[in-house]
C-alpha positions as CSV (number, residue, x, y, z in Angstrom):
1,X,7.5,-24.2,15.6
2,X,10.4,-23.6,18.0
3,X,13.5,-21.9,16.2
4,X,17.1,-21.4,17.2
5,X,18.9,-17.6,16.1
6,X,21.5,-16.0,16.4
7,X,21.6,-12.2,17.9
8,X,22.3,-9.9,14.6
9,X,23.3,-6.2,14.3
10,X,19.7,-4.7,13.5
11,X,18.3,-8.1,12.0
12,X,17.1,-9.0,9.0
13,X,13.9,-9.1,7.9
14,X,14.2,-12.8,7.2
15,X,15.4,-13.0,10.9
16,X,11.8,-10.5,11.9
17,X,9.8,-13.2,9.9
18,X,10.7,-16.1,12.1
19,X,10.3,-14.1,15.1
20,X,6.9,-13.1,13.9
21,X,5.8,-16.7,13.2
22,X,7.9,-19.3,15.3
23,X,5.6,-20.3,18.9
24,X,8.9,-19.8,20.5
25,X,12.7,-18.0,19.7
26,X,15.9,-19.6,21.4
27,X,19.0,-17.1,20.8
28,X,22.4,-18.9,20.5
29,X,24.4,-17.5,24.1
30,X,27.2,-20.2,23.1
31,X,28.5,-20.2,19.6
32,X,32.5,-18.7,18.6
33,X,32.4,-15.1,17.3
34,X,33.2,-15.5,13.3
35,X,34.7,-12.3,11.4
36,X,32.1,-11.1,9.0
37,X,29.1,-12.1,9.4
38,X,25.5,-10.2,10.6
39,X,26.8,-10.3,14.1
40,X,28.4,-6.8,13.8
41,X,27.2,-5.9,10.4
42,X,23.4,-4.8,9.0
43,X,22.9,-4.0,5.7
44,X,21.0,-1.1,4.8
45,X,20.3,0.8,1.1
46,X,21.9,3.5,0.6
47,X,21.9,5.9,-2.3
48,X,24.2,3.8,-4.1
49,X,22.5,0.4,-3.6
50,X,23.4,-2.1,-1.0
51,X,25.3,-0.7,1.6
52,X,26.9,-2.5,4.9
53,X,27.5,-1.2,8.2
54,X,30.1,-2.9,10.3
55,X,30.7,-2.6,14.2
56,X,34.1,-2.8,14.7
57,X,34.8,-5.4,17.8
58,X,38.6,-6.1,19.8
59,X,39.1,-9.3,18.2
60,X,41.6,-12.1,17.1
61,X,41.5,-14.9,15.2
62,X,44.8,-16.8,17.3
63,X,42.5,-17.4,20.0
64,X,38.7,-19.2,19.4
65,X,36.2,-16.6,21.5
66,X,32.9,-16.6,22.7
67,X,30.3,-13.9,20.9
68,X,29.2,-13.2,24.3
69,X,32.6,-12.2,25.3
70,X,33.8,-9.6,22.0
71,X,33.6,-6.1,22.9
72,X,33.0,-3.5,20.5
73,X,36.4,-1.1,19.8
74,X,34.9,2.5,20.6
75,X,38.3,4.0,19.2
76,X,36.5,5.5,16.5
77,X,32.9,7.0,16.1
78,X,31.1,4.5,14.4
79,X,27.9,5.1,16.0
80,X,28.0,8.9,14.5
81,X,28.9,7.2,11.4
82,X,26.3,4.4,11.4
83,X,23.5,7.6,12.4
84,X,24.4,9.8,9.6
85,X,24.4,6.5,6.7
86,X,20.4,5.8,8.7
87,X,19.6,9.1,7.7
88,X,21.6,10.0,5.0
89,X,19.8,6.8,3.5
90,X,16.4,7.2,4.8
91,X,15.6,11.0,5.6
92,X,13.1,10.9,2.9
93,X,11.3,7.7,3.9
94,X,7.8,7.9,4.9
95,X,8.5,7.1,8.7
96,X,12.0,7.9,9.3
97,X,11.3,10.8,11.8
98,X,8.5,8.8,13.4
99,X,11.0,6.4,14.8
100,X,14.3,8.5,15.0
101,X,14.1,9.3,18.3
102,X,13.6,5.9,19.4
103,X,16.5,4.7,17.8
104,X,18.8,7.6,19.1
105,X,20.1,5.6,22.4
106,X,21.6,3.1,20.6
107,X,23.4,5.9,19.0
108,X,24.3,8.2,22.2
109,X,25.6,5.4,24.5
110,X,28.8,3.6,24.3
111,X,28.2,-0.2,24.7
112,X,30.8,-2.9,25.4
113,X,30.2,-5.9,24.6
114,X,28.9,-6.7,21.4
115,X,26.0,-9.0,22.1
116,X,24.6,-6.7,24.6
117,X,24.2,-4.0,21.9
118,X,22.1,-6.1,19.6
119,X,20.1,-7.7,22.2
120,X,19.3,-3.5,23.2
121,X,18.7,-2.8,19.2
122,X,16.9,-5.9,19.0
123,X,14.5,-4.6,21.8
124,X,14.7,-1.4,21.1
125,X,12.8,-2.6,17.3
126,X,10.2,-4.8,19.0
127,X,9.1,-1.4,21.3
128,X,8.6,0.3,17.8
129,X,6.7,-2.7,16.4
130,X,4.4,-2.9,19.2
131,X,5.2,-6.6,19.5
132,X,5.5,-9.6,22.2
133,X,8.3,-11.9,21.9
134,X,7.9,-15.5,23.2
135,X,12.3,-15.8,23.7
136,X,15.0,-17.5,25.5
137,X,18.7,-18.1,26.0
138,X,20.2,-21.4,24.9
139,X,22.1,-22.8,28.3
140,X,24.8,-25.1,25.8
141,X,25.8,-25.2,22.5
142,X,24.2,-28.0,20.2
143,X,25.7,-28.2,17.0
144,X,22.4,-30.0,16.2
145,X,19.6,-28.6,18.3
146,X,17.3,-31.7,18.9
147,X,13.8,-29.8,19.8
148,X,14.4,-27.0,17.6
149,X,14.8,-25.4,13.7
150,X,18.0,-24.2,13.5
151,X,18.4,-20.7,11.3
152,X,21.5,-19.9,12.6
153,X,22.8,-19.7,9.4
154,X,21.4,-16.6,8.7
155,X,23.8,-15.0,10.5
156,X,26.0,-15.4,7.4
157,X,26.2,-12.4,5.4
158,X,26.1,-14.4,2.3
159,X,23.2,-16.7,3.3
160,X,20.7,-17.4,-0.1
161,X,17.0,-16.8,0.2
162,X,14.5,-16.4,-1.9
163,X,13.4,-12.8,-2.4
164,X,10.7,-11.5,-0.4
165,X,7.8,-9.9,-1.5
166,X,8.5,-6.4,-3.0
167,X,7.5,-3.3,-1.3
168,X,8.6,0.9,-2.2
169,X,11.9,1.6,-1.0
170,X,13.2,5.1,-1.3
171,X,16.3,4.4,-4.0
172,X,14.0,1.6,-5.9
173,X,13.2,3.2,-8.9
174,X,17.6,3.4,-9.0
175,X,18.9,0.2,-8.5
176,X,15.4,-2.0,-8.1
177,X,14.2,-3.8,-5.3
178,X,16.4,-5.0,-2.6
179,X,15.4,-8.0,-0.6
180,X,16.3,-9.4,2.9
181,X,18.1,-5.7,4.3
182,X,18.0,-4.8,8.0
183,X,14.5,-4.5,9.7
184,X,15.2,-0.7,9.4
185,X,14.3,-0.4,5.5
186,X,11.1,-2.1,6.0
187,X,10.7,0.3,9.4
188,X,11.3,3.1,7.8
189,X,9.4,2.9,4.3
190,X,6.5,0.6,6.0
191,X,5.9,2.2,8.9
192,X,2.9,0.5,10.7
193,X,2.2,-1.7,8.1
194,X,5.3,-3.9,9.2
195,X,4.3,-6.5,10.8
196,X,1.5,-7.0,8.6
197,X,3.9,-7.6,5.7
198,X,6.4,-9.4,8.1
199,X,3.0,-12.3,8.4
200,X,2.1,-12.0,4.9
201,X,5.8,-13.4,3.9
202,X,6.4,-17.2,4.0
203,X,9.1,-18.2,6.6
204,X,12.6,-18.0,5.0
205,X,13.9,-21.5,3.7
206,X,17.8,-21.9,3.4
207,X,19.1,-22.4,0.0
């Protein structure tokens, strides 16, 4: 199965699944950027519950833009904050400090543009998951892809899954199990074992 995605801010782990299972991986290069949505947000859990993390981008809604062409606003440090939620959140997780330091460049550095920081963090996850990606660019936009399945719609925030199968997370026994966060909760408390649950997981289906 060939499947179409968009680029996310430290994906899913719906988004992981497909790229896991799919024989190939085309990332949308074409679409409008849309205000709030997974392209500059991830979604992590935090002490209390759910918790988002937002990118903020040099944007306006008067003018229709290209994702590829948003650049990130560095007028504030929202890489220092974004680091000290990761830890603040996942300091006592099994393999936190096993992966910290892999993860610190995309704290350290000052990107851009937008899309070229999630296509780094995006990289910079399948290096720590030991992993080879069969993946491409789209050259258009098809608002119907005609030789692939299109899961762009998970780049909406609000998109409805079922819930994947459960696994410890550090603030479970506090607010239960949360499904579908960033890659980095199931990173963090999974460890090696991540891409053996990412297989064991049926492939997202859009609700």
């Amino acid at each position: 199965m060939e499947v179409l995605l968009s680029h996310t801010y430290f994906p899913s782990i719906a988004h992981f699944i497909l790229l896991l299972k799919s024989e190939k991986v085309w990332f949308e290069a074409h679409d409008n950027y849309e205000k709030q949505t997974l392209r500059n947000r991830t979604y992590i859990y935090g002490a209390n519950g759910k918790q988002a993390l937002s990118i903020p981008v040099n944007y306006t809604q008067k003018n229709r833009q290209l994702f590829k062409d948003v650049e990130i606003s560095n007028s504030t440090p929202w890489q220092s904050i974004h680091r000290k939620s990761i830890e603040s959140a996942y300091k006592s997780s099994p393999f936190f400090e096993f992966y910290e330091d892999d993860l610190e460049v995309l704290f350290s550095k000052k990107p851009k543009f937008l899309l070229d920081h999630n296509i780094k963090c995006l990289e910079t996850i399948v290096e720590c998951l030991q992993i080879c990606l069969d993946s491409e660019d789209t050259t258009i936009y098809e608002k119907e892809p005609q030789s692939s399945v299109d899961f762009r719609p998970l780049v909406q925030a609000n998109t409805k899954l079922e819930d994947f199968e459960s696994y410890t997370q550090v603030f479970s026994d506090k607010h239960g199990f949360l499904s579908n966060l960033s890659i980095l909760d199931l990173l963090f408390n999974e460890g090696p074992n991540t891409v053996n649950y990412l297989k064991n997981q049926a492939s997202p289906t859009l609700l």
